[in-house]
N, C-alpha and C positions, 0 to 999 in steps of 0.2 A: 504494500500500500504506500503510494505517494508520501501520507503525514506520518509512518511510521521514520521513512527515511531524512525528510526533511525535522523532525523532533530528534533523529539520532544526531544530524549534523548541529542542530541548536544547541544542543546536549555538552558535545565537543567544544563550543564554543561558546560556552556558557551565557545562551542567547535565553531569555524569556519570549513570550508571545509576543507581548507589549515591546520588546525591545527589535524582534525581527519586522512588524509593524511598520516602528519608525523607521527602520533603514531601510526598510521598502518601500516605502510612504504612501503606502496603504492604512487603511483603520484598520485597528484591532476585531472590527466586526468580520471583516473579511477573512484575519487567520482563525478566527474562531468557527465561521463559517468553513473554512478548509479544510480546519481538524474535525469536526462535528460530520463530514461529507456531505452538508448542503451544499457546498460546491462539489461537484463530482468530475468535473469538465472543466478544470482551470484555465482560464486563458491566455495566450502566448505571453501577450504580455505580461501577467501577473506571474506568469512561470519564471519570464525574466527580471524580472524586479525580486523576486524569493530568490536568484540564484545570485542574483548580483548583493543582498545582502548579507547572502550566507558565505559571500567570497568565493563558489565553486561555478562550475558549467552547467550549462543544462541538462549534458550526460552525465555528472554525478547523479542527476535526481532521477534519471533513467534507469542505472544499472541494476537497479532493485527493484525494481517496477518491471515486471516481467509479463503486466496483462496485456501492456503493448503491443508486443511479441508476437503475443498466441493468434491475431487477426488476421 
């Protein structure tokens, strides 16, 4: 799952929700709604905004996310 991976790298980086948020400069409503999976279907941009303040790629957030794949 997407928020299983992106909570491992917050984790890492001693990021809170509230703090990935701001350096995405998205509201906290939105990584709530991503962990909660009312968002199901993240949008490009919002994928690049999570990657860019998690400091990693796109494909870091890919390589564990394997439901991709199976299409």
């Amino acid at each position: 799952m997407l928020w299983l991976k992106i909570e491992e790298i917050m984790k890492e980086k001693g990021l809170t929700q509230y703090k990935l948020a701001k350096r995405a400069g998205v509201g906290t409503n939105t990584i709530t709604y991503l962990k909660s999976g009312k968002i199901n279907k993240p949008s490009f941009e919002l994928m690049c905004k999570i990657a860019d303040a998690l400091e990693i790629s796109l494909d870091e957030l890919r390589k564990e996310d394997t439901s991709c794949q199976n299409i």
